[in-house]
Backbone as XML, in Angstrom:
<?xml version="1.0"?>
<chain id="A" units="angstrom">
  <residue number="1" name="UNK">
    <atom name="N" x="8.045" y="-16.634" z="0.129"/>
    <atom name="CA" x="7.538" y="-17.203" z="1.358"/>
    <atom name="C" x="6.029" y="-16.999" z="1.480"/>
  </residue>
  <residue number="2" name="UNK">
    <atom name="N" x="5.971" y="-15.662" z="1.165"/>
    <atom name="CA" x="4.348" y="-15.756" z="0.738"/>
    <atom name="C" x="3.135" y="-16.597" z="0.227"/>
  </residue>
  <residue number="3" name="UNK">
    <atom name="N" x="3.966" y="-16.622" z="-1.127"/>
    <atom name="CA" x="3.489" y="-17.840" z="-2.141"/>
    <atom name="C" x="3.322" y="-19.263" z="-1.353"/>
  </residue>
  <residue number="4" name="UNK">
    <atom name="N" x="3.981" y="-18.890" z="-0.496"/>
    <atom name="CA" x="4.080" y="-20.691" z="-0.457"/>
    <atom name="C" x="3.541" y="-20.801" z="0.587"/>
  </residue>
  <residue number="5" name="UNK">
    <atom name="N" x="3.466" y="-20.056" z="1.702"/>
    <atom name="CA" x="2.198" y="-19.880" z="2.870"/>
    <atom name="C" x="1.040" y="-19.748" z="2.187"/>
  </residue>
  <residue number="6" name="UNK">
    <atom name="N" x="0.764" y="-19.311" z="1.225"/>
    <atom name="CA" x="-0.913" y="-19.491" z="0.634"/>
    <atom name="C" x="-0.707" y="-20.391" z="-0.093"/>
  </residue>
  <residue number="7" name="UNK">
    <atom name="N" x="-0.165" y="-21.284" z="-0.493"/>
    <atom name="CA" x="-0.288" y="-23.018" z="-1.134"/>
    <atom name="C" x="-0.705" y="-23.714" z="-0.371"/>
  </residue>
  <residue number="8" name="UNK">
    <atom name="N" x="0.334" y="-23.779" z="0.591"/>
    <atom name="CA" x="0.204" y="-25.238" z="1.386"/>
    <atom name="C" x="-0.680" y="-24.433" z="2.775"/>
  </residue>
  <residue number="9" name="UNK">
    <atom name="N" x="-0.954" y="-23.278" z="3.339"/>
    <atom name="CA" x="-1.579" y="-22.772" z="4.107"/>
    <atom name="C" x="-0.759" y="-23.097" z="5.798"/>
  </residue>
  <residue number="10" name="UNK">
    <atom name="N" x="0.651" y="-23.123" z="5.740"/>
    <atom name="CA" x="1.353" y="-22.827" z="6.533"/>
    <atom name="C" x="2.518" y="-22.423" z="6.096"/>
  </residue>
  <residue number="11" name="UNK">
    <atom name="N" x="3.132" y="-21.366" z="7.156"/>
    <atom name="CA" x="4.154" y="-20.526" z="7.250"/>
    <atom name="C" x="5.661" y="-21.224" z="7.193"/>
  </residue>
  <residue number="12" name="UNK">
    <atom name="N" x="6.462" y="-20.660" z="6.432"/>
    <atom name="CA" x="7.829" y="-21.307" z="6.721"/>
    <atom name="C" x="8.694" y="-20.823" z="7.400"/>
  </residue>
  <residue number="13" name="UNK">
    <atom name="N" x="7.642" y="-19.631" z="7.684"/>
    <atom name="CA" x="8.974" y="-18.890" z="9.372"/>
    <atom name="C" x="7.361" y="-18.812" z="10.493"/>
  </residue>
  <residue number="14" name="UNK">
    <atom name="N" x="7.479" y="-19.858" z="11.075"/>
    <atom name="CA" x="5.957" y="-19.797" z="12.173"/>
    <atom name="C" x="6.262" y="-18.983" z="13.248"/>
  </residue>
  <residue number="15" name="UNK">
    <atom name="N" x="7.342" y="-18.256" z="13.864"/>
    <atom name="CA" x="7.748" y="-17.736" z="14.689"/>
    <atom name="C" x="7.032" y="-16.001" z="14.195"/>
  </residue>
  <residue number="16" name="UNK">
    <atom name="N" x="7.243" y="-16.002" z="12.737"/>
    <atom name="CA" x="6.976" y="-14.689" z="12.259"/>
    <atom name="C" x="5.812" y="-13.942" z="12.546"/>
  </residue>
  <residue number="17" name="UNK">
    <atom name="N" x="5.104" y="-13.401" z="13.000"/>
    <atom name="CA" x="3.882" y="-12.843" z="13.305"/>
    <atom name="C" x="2.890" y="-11.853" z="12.430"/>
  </residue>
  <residue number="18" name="UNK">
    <atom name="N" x="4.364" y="-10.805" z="12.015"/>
    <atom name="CA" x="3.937" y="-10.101" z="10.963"/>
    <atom name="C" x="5.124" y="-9.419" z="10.613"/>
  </residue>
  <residue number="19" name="UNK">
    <atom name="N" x="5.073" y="-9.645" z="8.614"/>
    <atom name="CA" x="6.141" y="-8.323" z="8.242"/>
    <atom name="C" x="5.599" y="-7.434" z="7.457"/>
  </residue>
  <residue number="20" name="UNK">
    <atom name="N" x="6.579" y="-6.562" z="7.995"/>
    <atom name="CA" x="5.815" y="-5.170" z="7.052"/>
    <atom name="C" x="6.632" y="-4.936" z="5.759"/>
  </residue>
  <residue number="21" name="UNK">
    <atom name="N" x="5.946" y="-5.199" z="4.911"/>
    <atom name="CA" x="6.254" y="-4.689" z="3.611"/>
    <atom name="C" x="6.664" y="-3.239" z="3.417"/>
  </residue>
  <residue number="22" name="UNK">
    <atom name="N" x="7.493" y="-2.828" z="3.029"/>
    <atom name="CA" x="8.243" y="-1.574" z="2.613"/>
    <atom name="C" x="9.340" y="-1.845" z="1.708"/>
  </residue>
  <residue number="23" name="UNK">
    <atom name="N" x="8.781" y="-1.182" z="0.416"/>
    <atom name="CA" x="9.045" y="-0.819" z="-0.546"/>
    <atom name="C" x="10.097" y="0.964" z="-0.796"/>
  </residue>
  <residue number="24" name="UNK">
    <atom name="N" x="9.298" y="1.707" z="0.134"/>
    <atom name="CA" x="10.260" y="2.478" z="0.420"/>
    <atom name="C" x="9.597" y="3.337" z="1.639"/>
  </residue>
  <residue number="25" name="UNK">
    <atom name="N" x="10.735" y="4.486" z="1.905"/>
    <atom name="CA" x="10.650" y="5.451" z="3.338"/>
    <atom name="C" x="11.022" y="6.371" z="3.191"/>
  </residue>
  <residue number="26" name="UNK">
    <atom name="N" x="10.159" y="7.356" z="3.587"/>
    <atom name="CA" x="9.943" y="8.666" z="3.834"/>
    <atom name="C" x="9.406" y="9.751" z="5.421"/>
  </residue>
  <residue number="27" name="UNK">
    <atom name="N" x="10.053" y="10.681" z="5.240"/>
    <atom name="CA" x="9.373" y="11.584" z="6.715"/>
    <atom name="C" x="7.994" y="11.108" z="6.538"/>
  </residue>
  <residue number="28" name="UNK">
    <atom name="N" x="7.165" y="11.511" z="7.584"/>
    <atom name="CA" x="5.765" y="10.805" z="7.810"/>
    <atom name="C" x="4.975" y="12.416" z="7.679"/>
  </residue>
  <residue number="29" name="UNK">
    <atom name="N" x="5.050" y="12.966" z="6.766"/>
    <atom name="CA" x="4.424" y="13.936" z="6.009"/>
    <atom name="C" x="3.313" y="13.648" z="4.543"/>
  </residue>
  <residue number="30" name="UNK">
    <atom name="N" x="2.620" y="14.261" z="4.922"/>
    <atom name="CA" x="1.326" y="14.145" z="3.476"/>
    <atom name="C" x="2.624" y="14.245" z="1.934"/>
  </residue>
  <residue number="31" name="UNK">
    <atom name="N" x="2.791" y="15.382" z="2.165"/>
    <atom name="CA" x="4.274" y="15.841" z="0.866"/>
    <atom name="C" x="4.824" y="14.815" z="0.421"/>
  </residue>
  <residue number="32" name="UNK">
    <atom name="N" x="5.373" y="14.539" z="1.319"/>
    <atom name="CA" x="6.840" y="13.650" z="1.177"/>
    <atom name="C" x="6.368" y="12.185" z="0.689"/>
  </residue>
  <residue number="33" name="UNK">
    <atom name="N" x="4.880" y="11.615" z="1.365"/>
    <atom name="CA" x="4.476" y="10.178" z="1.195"/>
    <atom name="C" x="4.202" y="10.048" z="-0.205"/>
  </residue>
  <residue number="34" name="UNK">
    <atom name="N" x="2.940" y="11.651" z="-0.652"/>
    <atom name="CA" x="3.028" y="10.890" z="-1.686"/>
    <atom name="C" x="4.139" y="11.359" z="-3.336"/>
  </residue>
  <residue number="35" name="UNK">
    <atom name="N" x="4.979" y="12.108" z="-2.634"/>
    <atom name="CA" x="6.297" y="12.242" z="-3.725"/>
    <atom name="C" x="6.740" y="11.371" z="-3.612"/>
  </residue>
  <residue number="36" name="UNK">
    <atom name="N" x="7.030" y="10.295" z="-2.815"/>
    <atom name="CA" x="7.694" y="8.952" z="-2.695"/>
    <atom name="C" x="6.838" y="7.990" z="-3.199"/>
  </residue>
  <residue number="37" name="UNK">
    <atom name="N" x="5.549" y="7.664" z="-3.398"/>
    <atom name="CA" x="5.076" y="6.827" z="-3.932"/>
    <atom name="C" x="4.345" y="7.263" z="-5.256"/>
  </residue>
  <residue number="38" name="UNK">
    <atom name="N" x="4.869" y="8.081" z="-5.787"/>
    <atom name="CA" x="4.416" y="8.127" z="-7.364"/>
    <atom name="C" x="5.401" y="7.099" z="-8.061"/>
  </residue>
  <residue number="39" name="UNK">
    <atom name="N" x="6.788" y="7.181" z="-7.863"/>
    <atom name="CA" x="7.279" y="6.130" z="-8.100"/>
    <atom name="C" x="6.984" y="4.378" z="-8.361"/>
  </residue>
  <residue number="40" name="UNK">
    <atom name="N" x="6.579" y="4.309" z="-7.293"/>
    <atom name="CA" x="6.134" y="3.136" z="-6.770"/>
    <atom name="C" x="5.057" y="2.241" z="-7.455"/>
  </residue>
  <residue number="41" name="UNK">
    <atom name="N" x="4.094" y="3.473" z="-8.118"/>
    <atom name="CA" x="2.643" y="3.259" z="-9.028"/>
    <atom name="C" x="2.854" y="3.260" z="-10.389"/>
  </residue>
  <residue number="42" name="UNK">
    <atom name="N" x="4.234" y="2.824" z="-10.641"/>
    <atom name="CA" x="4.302" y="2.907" z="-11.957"/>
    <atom name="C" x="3.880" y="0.875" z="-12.327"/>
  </residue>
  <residue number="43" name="UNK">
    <atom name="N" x="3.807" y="0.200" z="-11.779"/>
    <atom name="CA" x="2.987" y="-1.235" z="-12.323"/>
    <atom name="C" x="1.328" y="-0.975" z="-12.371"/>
  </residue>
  <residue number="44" name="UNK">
    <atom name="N" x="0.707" y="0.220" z="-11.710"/>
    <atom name="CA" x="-0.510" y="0.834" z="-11.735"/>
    <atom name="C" x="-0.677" y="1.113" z="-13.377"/>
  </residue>
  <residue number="45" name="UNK">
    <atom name="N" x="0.095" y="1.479" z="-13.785"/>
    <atom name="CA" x="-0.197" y="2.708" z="-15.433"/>
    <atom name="C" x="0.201" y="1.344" z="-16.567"/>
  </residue>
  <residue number="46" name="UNK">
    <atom name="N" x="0.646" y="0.121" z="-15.855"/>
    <atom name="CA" x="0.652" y="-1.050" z="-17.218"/>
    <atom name="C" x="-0.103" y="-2.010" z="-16.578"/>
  </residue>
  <residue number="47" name="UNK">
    <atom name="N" x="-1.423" y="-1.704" z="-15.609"/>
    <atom name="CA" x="-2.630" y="-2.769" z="-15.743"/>
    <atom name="C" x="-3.302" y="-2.512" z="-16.537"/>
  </residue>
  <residue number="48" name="UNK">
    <atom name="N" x="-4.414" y="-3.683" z="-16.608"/>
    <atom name="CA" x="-5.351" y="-3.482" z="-17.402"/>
    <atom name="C" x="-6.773" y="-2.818" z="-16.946"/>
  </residue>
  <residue number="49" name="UNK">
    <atom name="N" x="-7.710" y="-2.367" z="-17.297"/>
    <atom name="CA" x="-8.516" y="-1.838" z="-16.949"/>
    <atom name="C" x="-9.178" y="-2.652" z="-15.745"/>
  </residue>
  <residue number="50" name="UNK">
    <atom name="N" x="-9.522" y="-4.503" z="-15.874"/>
    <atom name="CA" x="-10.063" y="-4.996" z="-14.762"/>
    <atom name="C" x="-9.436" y="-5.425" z="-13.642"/>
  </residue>
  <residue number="51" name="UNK">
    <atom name="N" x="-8.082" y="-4.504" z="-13.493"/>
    <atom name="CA" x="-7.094" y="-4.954" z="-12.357"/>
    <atom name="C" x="-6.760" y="-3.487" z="-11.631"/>
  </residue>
  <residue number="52" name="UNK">
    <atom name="N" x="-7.475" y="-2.840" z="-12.028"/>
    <atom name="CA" x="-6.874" y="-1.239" z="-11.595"/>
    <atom name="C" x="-7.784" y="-0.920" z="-10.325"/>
  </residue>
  <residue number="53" name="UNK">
    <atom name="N" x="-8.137" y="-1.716" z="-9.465"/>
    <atom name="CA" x="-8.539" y="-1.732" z="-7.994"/>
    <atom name="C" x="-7.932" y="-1.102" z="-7.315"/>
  </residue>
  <residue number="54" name="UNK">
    <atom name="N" x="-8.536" y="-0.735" z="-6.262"/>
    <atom name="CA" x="-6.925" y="-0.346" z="-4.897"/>
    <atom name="C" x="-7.446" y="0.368" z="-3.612"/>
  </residue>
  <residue number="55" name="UNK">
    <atom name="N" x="-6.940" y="-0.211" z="-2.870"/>
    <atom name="CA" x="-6.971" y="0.677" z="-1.385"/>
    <atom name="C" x="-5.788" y="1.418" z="-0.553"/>
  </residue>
  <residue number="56" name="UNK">
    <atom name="N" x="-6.259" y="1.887" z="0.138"/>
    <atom name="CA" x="-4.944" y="2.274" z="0.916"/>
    <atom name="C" x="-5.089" y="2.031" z="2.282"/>
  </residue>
  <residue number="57" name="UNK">
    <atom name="N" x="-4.304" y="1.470" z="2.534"/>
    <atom name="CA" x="-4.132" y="0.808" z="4.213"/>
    <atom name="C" x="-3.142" y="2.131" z="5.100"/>
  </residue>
  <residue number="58" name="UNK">
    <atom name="N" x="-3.879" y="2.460" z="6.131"/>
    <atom name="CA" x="-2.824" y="3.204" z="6.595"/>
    <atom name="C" x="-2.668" y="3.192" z="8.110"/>
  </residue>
  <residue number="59" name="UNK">
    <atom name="N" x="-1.495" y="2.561" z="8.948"/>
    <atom name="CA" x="-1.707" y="1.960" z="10.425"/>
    <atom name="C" x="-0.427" y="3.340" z="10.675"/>
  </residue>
  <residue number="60" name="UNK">
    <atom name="N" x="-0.845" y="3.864" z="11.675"/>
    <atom name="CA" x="0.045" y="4.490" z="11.993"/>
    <atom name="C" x="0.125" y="4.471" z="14.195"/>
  </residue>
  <residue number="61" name="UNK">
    <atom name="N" x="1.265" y="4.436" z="14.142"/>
    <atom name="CA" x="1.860" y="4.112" z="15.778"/>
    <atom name="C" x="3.025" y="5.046" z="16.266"/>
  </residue>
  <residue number="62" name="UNK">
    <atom name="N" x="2.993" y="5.394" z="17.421"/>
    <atom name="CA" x="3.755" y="6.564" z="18.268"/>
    <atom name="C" x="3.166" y="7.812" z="17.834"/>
  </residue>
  <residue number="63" name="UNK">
    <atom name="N" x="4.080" y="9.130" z="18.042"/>
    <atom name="CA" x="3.181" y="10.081" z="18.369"/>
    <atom name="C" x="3.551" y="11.202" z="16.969"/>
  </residue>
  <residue number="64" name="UNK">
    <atom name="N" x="3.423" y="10.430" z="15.454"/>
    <atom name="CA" x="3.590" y="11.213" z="14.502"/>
    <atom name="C" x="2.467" y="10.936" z="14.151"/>
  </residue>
  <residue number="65" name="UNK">
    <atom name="N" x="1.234" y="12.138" z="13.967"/>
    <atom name="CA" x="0.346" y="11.329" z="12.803"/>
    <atom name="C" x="0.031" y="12.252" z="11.633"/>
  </residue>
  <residue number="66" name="UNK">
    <atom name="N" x="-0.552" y="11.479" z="10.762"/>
    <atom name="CA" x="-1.156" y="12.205" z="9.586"/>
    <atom name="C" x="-2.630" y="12.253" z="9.570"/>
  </residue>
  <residue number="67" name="UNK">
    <atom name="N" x="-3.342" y="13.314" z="8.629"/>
    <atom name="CA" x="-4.861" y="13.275" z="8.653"/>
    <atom name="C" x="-4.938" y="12.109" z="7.696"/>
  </residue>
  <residue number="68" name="UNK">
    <atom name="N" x="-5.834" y="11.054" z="8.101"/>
    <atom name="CA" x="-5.991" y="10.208" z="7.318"/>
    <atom name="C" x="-6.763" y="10.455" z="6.692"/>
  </residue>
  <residue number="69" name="UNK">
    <atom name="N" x="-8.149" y="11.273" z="5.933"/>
    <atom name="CA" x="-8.866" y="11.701" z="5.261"/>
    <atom name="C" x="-7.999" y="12.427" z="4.071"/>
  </residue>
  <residue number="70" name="UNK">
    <atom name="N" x="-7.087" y="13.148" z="4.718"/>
    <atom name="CA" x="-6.605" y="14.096" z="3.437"/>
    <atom name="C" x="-5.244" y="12.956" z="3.044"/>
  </residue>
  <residue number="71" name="UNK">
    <atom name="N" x="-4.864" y="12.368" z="3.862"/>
    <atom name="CA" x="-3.829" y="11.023" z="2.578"/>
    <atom name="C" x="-4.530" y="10.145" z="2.186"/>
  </residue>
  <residue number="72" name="UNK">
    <atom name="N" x="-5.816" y="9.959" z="2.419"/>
    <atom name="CA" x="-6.093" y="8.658" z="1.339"/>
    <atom name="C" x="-6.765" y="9.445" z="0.082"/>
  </residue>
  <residue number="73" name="UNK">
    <atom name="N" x="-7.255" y="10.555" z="0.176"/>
    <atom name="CA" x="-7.433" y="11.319" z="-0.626"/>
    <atom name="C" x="-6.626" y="11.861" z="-1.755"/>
  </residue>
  <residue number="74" name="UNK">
    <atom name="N" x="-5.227" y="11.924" z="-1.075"/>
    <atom name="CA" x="-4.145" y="12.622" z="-1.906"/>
    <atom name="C" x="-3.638" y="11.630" z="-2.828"/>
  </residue>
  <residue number="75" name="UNK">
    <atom name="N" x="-3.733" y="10.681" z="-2.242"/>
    <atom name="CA" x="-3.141" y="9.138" z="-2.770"/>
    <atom name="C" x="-3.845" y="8.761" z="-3.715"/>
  </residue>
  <residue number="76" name="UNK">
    <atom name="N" x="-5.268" y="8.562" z="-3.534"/>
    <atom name="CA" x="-6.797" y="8.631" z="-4.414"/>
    <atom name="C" x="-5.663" y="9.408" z="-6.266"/>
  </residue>
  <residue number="77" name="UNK">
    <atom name="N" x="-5.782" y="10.644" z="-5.599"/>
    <atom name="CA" x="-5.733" y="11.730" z="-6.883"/>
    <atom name="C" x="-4.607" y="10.889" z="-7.595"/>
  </residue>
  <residue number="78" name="UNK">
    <atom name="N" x="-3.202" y="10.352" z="-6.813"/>
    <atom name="CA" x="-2.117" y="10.597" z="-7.349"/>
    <atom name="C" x="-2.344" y="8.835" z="-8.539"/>
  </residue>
  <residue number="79" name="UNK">
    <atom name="N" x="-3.196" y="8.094" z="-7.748"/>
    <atom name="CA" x="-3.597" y="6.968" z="-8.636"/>
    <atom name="C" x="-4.505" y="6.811" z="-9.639"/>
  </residue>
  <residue number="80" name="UNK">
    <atom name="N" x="-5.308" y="7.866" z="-9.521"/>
    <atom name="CA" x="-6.132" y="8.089" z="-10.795"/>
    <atom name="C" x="-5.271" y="8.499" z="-11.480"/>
  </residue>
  <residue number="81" name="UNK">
    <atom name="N" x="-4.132" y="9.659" z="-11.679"/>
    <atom name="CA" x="-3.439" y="10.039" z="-12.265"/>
    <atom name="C" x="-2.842" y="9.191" z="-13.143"/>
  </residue>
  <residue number="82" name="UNK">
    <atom name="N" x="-2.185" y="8.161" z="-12.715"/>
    <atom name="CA" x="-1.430" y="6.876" z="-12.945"/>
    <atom name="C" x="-2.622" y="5.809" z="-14.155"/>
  </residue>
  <residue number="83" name="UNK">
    <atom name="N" x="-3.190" y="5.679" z="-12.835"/>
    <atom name="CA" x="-4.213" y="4.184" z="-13.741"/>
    <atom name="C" x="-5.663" y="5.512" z="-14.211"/>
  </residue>
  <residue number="84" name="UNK">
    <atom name="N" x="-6.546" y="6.141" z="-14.949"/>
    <atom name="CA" x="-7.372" y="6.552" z="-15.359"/>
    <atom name="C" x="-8.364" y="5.580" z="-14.778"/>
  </residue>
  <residue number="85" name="UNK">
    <atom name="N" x="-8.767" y="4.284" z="-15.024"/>
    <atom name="CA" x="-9.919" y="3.756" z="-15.085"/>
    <atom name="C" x="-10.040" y="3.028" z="-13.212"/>
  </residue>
  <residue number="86" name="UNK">
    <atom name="N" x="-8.983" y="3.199" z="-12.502"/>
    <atom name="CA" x="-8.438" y="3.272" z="-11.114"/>
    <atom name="C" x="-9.999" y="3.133" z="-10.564"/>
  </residue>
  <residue number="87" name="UNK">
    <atom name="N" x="-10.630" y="2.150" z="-9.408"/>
    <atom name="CA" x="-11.545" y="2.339" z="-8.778"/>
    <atom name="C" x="-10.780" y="1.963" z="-7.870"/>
  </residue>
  <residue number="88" name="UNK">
    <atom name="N" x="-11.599" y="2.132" z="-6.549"/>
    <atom name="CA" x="-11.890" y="1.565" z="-5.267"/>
    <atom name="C" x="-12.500" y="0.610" z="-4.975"/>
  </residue>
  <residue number="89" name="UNK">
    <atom name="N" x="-11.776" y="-0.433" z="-3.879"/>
    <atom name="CA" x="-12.244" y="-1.939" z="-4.029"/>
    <atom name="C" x="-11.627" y="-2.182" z="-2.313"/>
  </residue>
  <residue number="90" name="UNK">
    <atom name="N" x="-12.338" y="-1.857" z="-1.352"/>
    <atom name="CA" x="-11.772" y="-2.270" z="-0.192"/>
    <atom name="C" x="-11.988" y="-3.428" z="-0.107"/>
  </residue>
  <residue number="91" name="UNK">
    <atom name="N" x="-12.559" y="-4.513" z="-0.309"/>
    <atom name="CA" x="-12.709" y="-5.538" z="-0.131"/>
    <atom name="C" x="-11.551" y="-6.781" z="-0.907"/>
  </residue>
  <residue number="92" name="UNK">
    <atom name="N" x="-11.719" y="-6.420" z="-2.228"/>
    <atom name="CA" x="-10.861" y="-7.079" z="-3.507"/>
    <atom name="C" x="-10.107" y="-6.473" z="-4.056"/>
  </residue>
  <residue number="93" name="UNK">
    <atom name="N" x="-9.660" y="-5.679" z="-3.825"/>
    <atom name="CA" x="-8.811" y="-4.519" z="-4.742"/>
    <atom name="C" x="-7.229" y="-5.309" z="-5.069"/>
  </residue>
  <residue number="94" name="UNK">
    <atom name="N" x="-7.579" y="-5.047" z="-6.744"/>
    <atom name="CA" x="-5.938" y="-5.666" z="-7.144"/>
    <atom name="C" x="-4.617" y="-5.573" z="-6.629"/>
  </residue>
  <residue number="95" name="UNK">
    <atom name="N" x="-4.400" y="-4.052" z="-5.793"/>
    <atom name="CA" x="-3.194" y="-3.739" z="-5.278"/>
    <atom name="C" x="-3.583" y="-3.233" z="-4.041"/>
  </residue>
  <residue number="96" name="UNK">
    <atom name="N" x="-3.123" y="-3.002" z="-3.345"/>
    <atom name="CA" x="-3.078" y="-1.837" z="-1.933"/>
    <atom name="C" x="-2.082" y="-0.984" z="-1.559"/>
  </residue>
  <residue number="97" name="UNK">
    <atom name="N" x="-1.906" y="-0.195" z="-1.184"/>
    <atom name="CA" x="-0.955" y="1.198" z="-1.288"/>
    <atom name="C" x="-0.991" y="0.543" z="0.576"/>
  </residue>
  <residue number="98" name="UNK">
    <atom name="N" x="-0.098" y="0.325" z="1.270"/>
    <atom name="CA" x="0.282" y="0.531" z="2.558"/>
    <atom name="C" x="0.929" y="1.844" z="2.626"/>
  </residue>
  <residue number="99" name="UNK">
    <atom name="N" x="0.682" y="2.285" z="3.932"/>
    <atom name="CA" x="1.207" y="2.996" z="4.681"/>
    <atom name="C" x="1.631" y="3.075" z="6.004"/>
  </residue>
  <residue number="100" name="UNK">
    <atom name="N" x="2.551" y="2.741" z="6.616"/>
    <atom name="CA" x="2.900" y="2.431" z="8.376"/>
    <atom name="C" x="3.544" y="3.782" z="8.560"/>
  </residue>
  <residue number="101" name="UNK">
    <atom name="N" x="2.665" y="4.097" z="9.828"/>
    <atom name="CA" x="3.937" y="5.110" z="10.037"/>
    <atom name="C" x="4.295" y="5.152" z="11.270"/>
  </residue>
  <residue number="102" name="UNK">
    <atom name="N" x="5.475" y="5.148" z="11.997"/>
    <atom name="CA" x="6.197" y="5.102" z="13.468"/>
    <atom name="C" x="7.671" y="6.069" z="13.332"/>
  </residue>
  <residue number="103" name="UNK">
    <atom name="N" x="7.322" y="6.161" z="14.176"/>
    <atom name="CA" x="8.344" y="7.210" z="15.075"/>
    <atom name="C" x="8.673" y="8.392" z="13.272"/>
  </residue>
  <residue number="104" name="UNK">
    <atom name="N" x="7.820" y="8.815" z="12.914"/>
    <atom name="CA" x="8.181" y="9.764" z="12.456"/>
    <atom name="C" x="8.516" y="9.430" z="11.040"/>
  </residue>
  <residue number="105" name="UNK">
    <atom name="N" x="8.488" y="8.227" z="10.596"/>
    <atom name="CA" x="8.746" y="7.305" z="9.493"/>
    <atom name="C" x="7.833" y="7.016" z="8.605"/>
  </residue>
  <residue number="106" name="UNK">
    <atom name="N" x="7.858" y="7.062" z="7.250"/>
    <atom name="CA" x="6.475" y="6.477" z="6.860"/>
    <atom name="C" x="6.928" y="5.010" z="5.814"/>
  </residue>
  <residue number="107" name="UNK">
    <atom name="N" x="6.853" y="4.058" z="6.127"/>
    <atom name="CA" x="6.950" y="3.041" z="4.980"/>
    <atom name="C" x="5.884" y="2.485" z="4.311"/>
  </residue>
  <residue number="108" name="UNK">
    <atom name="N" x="6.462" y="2.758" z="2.937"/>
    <atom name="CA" x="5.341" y="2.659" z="1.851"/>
    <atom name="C" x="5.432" y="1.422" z="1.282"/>
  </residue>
  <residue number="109" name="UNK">
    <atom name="N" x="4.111" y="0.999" z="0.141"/>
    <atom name="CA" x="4.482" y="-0.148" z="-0.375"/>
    <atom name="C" x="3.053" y="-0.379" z="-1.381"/>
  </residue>
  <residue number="110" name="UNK">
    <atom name="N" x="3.205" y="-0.429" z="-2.369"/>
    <atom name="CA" x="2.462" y="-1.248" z="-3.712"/>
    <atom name="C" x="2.375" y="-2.457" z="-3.440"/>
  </residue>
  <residue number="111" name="UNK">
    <atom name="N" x="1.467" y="-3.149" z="-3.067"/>
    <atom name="CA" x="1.275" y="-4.784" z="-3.021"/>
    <atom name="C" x="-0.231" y="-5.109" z="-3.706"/>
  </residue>
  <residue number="112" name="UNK">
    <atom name="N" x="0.551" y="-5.950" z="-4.588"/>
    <atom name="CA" x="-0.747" y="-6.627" z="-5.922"/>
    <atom name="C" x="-1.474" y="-7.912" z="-4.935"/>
  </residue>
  <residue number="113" name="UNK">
    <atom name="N" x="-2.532" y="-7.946" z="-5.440"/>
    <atom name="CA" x="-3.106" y="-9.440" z="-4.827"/>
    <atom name="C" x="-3.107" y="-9.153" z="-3.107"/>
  </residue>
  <residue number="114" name="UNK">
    <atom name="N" x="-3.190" y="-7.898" z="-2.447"/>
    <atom name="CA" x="-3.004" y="-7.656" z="-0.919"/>
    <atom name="C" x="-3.926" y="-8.914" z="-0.054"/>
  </residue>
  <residue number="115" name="UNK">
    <atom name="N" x="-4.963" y="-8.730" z="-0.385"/>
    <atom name="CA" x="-6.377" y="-9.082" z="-0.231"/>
    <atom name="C" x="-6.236" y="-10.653" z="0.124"/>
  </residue>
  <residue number="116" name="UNK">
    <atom name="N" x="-5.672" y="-11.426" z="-0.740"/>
    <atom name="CA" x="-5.297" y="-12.978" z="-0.306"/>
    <atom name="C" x="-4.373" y="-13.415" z="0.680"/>
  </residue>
  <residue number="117" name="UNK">
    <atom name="N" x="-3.676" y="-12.452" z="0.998"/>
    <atom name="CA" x="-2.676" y="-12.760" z="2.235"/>
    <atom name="C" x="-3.360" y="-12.436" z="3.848"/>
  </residue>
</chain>
């Protein structure tokens, strides 16, 4: 549905406003987020060097939060780990690491190409 909202440049559910991508869920802990998304970064460790971009998006709502300095940080480490040649690209970055977190929840998600949607 994606794909095809950026072809033709309309939606095939127009009612939709926004979905959140989640890939997976975890307590809304530094620990836990990023033991759950090492998994996740494994299409990170079979790019190629000029695709190994990335940001991390992190919206968080209700009254759980995380330090956002020390998870984009932690996240940082756990993707260099993964991709070596790994930069930062807020603007263009090949993938984006989401993070939502509500009521105590954190849903995660690897999304390639973030940036065009």
């Amino acid at each position: 549905a994606l794909e095809q909202a950026l072809t033709t440049g309309e939606s095939p559910a127009p009612l939709v406003v926004r979905l959140l991508p989640c890939q997976a869920a975890c307590p809304a802990n530094i620990a836990d987020i990023v033991r759950t998304l090492e998994p996740l970064l494994d299409p990170l460790s079979m790019a190629r060097e000029s695709e190994c971009s990335y940001c991390v998006q992190l919206k968080q709502r209700g009254s759980t939060r995380v330090d956002r300095t020390d998870l984009i940080r932690q996240v940082g480490r756990l993707i260099v780990q993964t991709c070596r040649s790994a930069r930062v690209d807020l603007e263009r970055a090949s993938y984006a690491v989401t993070v939502d977190i509500f009521d105590g929840t954190a849903c995660l998600a690897l999304l390639p190409d973030w940036h065009r949607l």
